[in-house]
The first five atom37 places (N, CA, C, CB, O) and aatype in JSON, in Angstrom:
{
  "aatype": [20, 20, 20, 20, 20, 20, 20, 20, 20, 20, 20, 20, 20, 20, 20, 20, 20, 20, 20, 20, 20, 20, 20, 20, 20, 20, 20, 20, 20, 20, 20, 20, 20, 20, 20, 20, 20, 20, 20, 20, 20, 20, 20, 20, 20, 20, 20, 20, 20, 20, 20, 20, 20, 20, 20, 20, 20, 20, 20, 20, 20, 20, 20, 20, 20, 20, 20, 20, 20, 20, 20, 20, 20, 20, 20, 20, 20, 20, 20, 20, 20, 20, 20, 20, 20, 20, 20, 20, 20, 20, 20, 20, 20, 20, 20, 20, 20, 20, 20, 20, 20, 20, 20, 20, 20, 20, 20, 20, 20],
  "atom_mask": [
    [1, 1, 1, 1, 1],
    [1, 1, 1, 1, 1],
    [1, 1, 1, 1, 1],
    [1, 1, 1, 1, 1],
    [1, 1, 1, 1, 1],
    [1, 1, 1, 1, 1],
    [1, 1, 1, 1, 1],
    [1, 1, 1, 1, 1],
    [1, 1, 1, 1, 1],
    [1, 1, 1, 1, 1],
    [1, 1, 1, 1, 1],
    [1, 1, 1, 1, 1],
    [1, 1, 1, 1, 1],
    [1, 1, 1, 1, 1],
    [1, 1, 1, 1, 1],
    [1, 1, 1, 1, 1],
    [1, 1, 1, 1, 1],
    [1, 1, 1, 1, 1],
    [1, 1, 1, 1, 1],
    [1, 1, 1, 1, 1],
    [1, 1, 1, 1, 1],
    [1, 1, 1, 1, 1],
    [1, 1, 1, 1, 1],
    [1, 1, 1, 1, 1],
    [1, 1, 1, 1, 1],
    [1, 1, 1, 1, 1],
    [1, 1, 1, 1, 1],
    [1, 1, 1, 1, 1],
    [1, 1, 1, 1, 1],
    [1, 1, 1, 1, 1],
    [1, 1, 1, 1, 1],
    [1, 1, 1, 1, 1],
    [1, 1, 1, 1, 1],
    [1, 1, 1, 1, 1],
    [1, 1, 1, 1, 1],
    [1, 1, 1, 1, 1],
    [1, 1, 1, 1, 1],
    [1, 1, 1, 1, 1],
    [1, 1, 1, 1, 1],
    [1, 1, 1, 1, 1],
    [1, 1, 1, 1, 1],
    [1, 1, 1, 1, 1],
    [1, 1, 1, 1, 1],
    [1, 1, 1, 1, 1],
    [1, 1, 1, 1, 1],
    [1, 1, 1, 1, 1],
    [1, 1, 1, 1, 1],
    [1, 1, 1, 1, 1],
    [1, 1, 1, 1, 1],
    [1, 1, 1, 1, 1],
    [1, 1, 1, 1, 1],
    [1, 1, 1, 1, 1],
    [1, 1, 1, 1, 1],
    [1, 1, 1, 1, 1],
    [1, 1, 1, 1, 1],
    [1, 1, 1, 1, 1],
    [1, 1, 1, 1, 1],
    [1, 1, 1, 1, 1],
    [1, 1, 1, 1, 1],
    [1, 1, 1, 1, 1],
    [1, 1, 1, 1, 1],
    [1, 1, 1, 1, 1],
    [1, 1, 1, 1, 1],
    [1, 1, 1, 1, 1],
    [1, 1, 1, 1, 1],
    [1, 1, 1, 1, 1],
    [1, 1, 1, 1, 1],
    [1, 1, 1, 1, 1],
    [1, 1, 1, 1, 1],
    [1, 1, 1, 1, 1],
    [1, 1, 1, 1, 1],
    [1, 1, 1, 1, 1],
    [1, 1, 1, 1, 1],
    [1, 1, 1, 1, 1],
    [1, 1, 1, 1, 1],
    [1, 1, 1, 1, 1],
    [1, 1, 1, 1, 1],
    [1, 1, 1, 1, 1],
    [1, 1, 1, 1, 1],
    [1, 1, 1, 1, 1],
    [1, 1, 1, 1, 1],
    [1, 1, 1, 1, 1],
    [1, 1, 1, 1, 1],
    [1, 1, 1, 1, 1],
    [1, 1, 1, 1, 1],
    [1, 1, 1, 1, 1],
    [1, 1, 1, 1, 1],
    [1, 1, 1, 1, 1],
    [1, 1, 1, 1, 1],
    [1, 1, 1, 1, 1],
    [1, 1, 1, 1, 1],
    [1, 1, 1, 1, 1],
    [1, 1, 1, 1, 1],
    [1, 1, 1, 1, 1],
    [1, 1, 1, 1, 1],
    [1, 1, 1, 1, 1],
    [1, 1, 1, 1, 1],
    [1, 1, 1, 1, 1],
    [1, 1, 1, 1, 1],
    [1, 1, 1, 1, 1],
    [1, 1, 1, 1, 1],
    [1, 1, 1, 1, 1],
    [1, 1, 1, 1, 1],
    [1, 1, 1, 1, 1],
    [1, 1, 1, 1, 1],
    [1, 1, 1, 1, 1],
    [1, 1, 1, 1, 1],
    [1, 1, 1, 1, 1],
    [1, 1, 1, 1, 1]
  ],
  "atom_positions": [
    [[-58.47, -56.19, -59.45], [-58.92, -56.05, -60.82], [-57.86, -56.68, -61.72], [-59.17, -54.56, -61.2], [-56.67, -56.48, -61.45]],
    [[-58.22, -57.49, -62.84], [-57.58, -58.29, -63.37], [-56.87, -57.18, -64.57], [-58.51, -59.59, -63.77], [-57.35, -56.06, -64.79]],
    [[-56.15, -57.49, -64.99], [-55.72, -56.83, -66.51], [-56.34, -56.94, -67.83], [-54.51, -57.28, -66.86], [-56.07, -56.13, -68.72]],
    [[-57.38, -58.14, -68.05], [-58.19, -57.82, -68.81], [-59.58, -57.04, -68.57], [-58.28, -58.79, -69.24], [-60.25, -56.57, -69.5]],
    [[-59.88, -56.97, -67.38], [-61.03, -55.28, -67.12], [-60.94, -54.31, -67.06], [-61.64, -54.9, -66.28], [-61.83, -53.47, -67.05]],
    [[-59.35, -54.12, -66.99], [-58.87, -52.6, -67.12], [-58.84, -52.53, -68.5], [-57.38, -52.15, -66.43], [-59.47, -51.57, -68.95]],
    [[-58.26, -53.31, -69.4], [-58.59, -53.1, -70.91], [-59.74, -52.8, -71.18], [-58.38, -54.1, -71.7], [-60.12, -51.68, -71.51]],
    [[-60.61, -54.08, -71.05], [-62.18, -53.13, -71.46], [-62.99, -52.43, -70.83], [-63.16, -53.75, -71.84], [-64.14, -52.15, -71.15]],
    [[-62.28, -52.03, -69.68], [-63.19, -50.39, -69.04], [-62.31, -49.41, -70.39], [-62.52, -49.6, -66.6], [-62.82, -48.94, -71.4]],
    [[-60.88, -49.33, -69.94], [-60.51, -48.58, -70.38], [-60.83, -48.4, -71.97], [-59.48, -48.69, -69.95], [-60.89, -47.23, -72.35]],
    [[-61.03, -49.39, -72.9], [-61.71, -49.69, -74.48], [-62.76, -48.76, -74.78], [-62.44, -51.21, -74.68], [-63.02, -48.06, -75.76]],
    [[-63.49, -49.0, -73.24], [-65.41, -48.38, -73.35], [-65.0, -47.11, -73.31], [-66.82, -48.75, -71.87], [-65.57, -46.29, -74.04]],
    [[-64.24, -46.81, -72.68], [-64.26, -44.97, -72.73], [-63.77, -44.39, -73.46], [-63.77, -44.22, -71.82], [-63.63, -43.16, -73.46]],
    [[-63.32, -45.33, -74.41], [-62.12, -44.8, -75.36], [-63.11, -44.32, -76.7], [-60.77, -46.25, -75.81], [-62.89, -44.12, -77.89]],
    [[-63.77, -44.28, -76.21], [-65.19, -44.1, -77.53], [-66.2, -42.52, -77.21], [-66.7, -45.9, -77.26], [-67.16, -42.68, -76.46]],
    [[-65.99, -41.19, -77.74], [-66.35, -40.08, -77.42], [-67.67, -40.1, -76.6], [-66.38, -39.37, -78.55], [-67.76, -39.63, -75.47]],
    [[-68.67, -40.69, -77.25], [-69.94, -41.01, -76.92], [-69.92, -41.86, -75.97], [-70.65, -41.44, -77.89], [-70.84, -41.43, -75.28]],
    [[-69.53, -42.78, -75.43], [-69.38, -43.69, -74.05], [-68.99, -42.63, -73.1], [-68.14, -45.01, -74.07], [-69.84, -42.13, -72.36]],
    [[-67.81, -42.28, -73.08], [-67.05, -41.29, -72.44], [-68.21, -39.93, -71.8], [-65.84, -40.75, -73.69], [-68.24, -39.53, -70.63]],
    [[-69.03, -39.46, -72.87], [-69.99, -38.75, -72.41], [-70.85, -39.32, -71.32], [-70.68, -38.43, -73.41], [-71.04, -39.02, -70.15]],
    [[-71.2, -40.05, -71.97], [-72.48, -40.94, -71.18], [-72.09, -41.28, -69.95], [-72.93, -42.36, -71.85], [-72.82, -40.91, -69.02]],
    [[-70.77, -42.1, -69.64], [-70.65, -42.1, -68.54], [-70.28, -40.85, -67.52], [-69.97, -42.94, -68.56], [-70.38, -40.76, -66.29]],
    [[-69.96, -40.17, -68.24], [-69.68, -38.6, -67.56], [-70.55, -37.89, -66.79], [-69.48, -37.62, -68.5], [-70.32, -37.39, -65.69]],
    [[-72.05, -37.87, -67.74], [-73.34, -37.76, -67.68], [-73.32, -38.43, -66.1], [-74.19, -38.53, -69.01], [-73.26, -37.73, -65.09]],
    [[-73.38, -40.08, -66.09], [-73.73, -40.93, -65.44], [-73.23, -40.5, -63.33], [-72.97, -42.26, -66.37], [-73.81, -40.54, -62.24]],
    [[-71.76, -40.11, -63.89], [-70.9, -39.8, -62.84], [-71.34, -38.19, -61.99], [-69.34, -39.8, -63.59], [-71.1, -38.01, -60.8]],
    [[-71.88, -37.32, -62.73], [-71.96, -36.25, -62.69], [-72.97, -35.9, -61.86], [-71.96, -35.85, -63.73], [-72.9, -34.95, -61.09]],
    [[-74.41, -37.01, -62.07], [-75.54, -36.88, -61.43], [-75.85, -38.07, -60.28], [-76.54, -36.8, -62.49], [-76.92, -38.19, -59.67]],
    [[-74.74, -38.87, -60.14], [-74.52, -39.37, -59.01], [-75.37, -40.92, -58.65], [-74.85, -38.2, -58.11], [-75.36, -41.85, -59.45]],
    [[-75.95, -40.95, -57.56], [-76.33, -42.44, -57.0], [-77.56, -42.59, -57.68], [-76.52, -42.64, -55.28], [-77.84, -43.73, -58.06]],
    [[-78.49, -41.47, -57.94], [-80.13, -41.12, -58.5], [-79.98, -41.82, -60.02], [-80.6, -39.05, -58.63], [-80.9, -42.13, -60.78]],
    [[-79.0, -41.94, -60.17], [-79.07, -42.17, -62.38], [-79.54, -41.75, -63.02], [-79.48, -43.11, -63.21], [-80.11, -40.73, -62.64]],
    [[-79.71, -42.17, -64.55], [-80.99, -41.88, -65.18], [-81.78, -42.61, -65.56], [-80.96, -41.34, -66.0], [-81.76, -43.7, -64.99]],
    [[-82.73, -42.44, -66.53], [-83.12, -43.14, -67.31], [-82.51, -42.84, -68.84], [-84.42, -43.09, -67.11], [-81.82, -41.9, -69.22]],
    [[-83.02, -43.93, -69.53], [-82.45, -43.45, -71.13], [-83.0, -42.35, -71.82], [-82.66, -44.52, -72.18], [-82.37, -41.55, -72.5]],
    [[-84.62, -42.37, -71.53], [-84.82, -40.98, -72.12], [-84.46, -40.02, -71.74], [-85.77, -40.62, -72.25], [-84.49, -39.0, -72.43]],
    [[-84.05, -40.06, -70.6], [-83.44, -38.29, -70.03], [-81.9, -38.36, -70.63], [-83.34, -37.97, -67.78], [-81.29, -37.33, -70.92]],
    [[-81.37, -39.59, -70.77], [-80.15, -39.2, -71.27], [-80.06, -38.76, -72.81], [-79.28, -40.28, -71.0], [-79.31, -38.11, -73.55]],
    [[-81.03, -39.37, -72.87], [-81.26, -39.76, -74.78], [-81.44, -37.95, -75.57], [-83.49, -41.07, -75.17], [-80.78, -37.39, -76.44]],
    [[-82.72, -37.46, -74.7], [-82.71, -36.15, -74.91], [-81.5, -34.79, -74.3], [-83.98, -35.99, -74.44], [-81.35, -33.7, -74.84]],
    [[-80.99, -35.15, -73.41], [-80.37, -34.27, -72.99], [-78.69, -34.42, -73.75], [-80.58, -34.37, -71.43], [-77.96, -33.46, -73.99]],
    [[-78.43, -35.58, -73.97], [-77.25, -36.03, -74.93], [-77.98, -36.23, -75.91], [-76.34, -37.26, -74.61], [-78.06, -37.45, -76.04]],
    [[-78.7, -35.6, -76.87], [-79.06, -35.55, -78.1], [-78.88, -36.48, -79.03], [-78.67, -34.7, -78.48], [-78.48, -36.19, -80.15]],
    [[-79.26, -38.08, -78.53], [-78.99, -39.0, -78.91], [-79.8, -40.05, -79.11], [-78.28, -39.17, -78.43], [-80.39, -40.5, -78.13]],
    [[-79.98, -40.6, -80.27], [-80.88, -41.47, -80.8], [-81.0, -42.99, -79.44], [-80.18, -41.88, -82.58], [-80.02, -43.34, -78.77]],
    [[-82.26, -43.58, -79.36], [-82.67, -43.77, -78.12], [-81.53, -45.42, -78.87], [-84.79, -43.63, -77.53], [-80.44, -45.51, -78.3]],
    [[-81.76, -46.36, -79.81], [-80.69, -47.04, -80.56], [-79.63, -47.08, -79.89], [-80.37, -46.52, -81.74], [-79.26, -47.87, -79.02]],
    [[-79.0, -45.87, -80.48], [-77.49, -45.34, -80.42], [-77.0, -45.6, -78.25], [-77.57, -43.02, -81.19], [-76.27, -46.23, -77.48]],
    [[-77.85, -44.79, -78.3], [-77.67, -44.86, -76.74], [-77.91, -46.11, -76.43], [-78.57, -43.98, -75.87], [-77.05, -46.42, -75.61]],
    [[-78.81, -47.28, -76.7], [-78.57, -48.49, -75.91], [-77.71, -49.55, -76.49], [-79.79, -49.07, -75.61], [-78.03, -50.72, -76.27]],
    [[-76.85, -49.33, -77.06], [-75.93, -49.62, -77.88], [-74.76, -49.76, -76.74], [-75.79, -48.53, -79.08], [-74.51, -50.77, -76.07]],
    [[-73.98, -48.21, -76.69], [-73.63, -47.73, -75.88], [-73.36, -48.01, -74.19], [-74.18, -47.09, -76.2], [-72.28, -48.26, -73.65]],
    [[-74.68, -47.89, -73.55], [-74.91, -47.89, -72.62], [-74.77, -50.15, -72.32], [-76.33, -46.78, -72.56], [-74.58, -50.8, -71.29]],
    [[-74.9, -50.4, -73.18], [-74.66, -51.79, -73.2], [-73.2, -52.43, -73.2], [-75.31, -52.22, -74.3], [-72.98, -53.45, -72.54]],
    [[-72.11, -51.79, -74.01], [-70.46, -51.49, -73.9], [-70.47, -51.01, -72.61], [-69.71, -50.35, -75.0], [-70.13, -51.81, -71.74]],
    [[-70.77, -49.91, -72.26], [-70.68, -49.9, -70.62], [-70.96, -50.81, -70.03], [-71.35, -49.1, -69.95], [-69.98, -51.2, -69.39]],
    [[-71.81, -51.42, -69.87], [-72.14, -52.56, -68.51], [-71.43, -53.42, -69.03], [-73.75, -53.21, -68.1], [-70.6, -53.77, -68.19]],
    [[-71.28, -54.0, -70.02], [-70.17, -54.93, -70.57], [-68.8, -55.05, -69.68], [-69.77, -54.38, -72.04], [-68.31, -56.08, -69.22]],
    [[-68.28, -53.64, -69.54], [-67.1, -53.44, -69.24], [-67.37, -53.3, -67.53], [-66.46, -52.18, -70.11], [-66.36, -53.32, -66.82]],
    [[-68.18, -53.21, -67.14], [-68.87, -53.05, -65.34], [-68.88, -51.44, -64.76], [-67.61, -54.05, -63.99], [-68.98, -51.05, -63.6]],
    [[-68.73, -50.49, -66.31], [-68.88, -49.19, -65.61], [-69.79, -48.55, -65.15], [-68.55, -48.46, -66.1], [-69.72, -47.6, -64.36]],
    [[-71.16, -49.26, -65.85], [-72.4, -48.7, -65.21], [-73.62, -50.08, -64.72], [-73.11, -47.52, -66.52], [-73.72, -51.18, -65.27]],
    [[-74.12, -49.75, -63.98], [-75.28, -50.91, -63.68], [-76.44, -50.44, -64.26], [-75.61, -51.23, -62.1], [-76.45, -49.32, -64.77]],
    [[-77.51, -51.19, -64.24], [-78.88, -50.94, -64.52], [-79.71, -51.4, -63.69], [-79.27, -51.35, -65.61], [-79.49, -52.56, -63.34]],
    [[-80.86, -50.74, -63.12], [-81.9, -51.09, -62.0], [-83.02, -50.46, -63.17], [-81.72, -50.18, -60.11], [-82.97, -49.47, -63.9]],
    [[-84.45, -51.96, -62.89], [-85.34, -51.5, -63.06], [-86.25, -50.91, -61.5], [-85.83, -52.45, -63.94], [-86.26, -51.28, -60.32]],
    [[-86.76, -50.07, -62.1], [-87.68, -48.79, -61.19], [-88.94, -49.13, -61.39], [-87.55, -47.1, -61.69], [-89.31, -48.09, -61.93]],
    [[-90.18, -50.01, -61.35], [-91.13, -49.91, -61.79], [-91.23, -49.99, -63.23], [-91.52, -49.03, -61.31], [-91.09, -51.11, -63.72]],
    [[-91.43, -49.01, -64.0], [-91.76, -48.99, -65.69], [-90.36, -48.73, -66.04], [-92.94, -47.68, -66.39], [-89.96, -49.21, -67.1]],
    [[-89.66, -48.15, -65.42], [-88.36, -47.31, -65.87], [-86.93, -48.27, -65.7], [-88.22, -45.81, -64.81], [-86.96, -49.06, -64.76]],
    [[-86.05, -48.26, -66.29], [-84.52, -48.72, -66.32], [-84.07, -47.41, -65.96], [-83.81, -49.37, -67.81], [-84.4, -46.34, -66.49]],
    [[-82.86, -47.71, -64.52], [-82.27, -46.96, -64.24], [-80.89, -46.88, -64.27], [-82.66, -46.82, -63.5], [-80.27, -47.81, -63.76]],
    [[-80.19, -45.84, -64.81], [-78.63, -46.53, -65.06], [-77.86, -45.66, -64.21], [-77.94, -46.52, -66.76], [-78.25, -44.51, -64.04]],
    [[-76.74, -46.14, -63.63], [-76.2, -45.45, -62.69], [-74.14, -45.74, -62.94], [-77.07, -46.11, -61.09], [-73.83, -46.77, -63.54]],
    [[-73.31, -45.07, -62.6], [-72.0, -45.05, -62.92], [-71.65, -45.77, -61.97], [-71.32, -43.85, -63.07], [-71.63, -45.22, -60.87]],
    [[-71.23, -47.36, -62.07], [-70.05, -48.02, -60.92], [-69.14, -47.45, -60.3], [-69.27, -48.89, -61.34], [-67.98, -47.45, -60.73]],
    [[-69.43, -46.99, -59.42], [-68.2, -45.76, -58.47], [-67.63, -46.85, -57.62], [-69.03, -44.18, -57.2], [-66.94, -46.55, -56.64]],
    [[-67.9, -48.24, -57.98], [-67.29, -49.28, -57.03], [-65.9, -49.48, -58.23], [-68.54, -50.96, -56.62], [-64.68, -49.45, -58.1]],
    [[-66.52, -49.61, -59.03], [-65.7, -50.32, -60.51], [-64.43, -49.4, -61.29], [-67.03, -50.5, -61.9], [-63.32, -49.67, -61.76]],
    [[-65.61, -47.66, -61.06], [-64.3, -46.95, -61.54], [-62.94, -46.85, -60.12], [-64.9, -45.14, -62.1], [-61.72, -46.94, -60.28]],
    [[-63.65, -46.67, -58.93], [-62.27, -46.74, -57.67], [-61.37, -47.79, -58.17], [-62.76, -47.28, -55.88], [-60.15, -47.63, -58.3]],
    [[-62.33, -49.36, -58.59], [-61.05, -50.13, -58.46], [-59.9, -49.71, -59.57], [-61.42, -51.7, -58.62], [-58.69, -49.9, -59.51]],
    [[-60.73, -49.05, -60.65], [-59.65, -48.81, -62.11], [-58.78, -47.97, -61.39], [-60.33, -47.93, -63.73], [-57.62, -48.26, -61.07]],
    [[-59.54, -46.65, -61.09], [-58.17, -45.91, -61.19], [-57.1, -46.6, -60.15], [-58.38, -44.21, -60.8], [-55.89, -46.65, -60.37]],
    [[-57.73, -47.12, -59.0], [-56.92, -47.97, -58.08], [-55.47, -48.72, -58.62], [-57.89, -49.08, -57.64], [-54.3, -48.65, -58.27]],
    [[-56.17, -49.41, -59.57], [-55.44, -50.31, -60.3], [-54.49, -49.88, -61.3], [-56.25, -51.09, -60.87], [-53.58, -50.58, -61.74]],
    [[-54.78, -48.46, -61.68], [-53.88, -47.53, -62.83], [-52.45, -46.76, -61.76], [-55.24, -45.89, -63.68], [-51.36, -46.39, -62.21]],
    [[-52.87, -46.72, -60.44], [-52.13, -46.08, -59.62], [-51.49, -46.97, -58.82], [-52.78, -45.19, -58.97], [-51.02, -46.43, -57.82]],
    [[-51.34, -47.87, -58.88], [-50.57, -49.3, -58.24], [-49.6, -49.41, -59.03], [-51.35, -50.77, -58.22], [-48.46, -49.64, -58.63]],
    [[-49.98, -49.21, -60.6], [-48.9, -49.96, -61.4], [-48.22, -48.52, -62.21], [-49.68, -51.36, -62.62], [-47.67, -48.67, -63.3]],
    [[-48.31, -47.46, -61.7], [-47.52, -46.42, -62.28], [-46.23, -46.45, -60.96], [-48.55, -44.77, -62.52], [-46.04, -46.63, -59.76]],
    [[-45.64, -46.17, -62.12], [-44.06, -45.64, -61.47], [-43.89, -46.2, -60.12], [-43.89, -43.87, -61.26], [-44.07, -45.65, -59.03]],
    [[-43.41, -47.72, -60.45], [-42.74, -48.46, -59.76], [-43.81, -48.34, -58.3], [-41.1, -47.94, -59.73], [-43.39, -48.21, -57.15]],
    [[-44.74, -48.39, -58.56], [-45.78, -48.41, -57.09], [-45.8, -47.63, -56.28], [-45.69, -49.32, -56.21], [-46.01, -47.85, -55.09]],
    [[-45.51, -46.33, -56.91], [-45.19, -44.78, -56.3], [-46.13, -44.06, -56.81], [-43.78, -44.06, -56.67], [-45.72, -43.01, -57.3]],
    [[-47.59, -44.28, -56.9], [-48.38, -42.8, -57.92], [-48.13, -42.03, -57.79], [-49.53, -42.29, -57.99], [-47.74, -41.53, -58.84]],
    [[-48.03, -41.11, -56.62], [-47.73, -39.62, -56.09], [-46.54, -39.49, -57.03], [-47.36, -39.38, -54.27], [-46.8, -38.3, -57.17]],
    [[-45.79, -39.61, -57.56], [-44.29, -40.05, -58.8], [-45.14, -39.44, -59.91], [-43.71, -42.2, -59.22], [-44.44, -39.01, -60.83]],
    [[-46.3, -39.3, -60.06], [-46.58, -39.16, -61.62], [-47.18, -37.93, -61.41], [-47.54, -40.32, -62.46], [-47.36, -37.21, -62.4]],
    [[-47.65, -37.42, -59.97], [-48.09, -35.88, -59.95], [-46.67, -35.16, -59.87], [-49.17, -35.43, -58.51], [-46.75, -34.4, -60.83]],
    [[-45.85, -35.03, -59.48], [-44.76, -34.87, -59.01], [-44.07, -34.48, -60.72], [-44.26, -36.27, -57.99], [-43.27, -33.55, -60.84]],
    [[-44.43, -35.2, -61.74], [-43.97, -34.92, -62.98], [-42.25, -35.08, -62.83], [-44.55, -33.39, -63.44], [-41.75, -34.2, -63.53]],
    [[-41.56, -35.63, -62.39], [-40.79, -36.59, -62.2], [-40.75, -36.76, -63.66], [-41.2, -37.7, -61.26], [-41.69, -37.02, -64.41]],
    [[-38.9, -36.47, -64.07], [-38.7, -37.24, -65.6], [-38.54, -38.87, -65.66], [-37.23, -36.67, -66.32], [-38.93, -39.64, -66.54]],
    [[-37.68, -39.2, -64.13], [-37.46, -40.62, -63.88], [-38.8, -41.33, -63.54], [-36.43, -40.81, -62.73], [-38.63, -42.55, -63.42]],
    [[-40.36, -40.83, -63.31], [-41.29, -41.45, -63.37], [-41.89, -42.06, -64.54], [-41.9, -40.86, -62.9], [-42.31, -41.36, -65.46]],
    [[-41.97, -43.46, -64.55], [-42.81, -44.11, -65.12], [-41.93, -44.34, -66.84], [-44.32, -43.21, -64.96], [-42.25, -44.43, -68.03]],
    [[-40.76, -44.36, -66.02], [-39.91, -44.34, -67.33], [-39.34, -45.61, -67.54], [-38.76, -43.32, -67.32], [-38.77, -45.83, -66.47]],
    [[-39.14, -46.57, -68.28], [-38.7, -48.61, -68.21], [-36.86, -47.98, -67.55], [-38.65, -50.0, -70.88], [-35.98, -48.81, -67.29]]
  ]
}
């Protein structure tokens, strides 16, 4: 993963409402949703949500499959492994386990 996709994964979530959505997304697994189930159950204008849900795929956190009549959206569990992958490579000198550890000399220049 390059350093500019970790920026804009990390950008997309940085937004309360993304952050939900994909939460949503992660929570209910390989099945997805559709927008109206998200739309109603995140109490969210159907707009607003494809707005949203469009910054996500932007950034490769979620895909979309059409189903017949239906768009199905589902959380890149390929895309988020590589992030956090990629967040834990480059902490504390290529030591992650260093940053559970709470270590003052972790992750310090």
């Amino acid at each position: 993963m390059e350093d500019k996709d970790v920026i804009r994964s990390l950008a997309a979530l940085a937004h309360e409402l993304r952050l939900l959505i994909f939460r949503a997304l992660v929570v209910t697994g390989p099945q997805g949703l559709t927008p109206g189930t998200m739309a109603t159950h995140l109490a969210v204008p159907a707009a607003t949500l494809s707005f949203h849900l469009k910054e996500l795929m932007q950034a490769g956190l979620v895909t979309q499959e059409r189903q017949g009549r239906n768009l199905i959206y589902r959380a890149s569990f390929a895309h988020m492994g590589a992030l956090l992958a990629y967040l834990g490579a480059h902490c504390c000198q290529g030591q992650p386990g260093a940053a559970l550890r709470a270590s003052p000399a972790c992750c310090t220049p």
